[in-house]
Steps between C-alpha positions, in 0.01 A plus 500: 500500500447568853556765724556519898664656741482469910502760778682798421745335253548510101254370241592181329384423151499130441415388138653314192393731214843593336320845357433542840840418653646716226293760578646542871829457398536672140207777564401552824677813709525344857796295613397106442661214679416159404491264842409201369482300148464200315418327197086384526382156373364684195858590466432888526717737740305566820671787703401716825626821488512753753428837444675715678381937535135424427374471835467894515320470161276268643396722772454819295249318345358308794541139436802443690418195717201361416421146570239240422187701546619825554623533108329804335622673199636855552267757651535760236417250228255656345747825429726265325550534116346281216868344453557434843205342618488224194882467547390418860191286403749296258702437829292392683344213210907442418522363862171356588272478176433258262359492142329192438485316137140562485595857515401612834722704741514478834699637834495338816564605883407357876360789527162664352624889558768493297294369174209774618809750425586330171151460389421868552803586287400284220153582486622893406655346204192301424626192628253285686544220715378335761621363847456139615622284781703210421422207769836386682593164378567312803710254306802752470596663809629872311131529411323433817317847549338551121571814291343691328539583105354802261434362230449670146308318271307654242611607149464905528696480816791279411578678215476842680732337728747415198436821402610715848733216626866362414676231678895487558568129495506387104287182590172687608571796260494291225192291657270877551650608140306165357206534725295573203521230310 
C-alpha cells in the first residue's frame, strides 16, 4: 500500500492487501471511509481509504504533512519502545520493501534521508545495510529521477531482521518466515 494526503486534508491509504484493508476496517479505532475501489488485474481488492481523526495524531508526533523530501520519521524516535519501533520498521518494508528470492531485503525511497533514519534504527538491532542509488530508467517515465534502496544482504543481518521484524500482509510474512532456507 500507499499512503498520501495533500494540504491540510486527510491521509489516504491506498493498497490491496486484504490483512491490511481488514485491519482499517475490523481493527483500527479511527473512522474509515473507503472513496474509491475495484477489483485489480491480479484479481485482488484494491481500496483507498480515508482516515478520518488522525490528522491531530499526526501532528503530536510531527509527521503531519510531509512531502517528497521533507519525510522524516518522528522526532522522539529514539524514546519509542522495542514494540513500537519494529511495528513501525515492518510498516514501512509492508509498503515499500521487498524480499528478494535470493534472500535479500530491501526498502526503497526518492529520497536518501528517510533510509539514513531507517538504517540508524536497524543498525541498533544489529541490522546492517547499505544505501545505493538506483539510476532512473529513462525508458519508463514514473522512474525518471532514480531512487535509492537499503539493501540488507548478508546472512547475520537478514536473519536478525527475521528475528526483530514481522510483516502484516500474508504474502511477505510467509516470504521473511522462509528466508532461511
Amino acid at each position: 500500500g500507499d499512503g498520501s494526503y495533500g494540504f491540510d486534508k486527510t491521509p489516504i491509504l491506498s493498497n490491496c492487501e486484504p490483512e491490511i484493508n481488514c485491519y482499517l476496517h475490523c481493527i483500527l479505532p479511527y473512522d474509515v471511509v473507503t472513496e474509491k475501489s475495484y477489483i485489480t488485474k491480479d484479481k485482488k481488492d484494491y481500496e483507498e481509504n480515508r482516515i478520518k481523526g488522525i490528522c491531530q495524531e499526526l501532528r503530536n508526533i510531527g509527521i503531519y504533512g510531509q512531502t517528497k523530501d521533507k519525510k522524516t520519521l518522528p522526532l522522539n524516535i529514539h524514546d519509542y519502545s522495542y514494540n513500537t519501533i519494529v511495528e513501525l520498521i515492518g510498516g514501512l518494508f509492508d509498503t515499500d520493501g521487498y524480499i528478494s528470492k535470493n534472500g535479500s531485503i530491501s526498502i526503497t525511497s526518492a529520497y536518501k534521508n528517510l533510509l539514513l533514519e531507517i538504517q540508524l534504527l536497524l543498525q541498533k538491532l544489529g541490522i546492517h545495510g547499505n544505501i545505493i542509488f538506483k539510476k532512473p530508467n529513462f525508458k519508463n517515465p514514473i522512474d525518471r529521477n532514480g531512487c535509492y534502496n537499503l539493501e540488507i544482504k548478508d546472512k547475520d543481518s537478514v536473519l536478525n531482521f527475521q528475528k526483530h521484524i514481522t510483516f502484516y500482509p500474508r504474502e511477505k510474512h510467509n516470504r521473511l518466515k522462509n528466508i532461511h532456507n
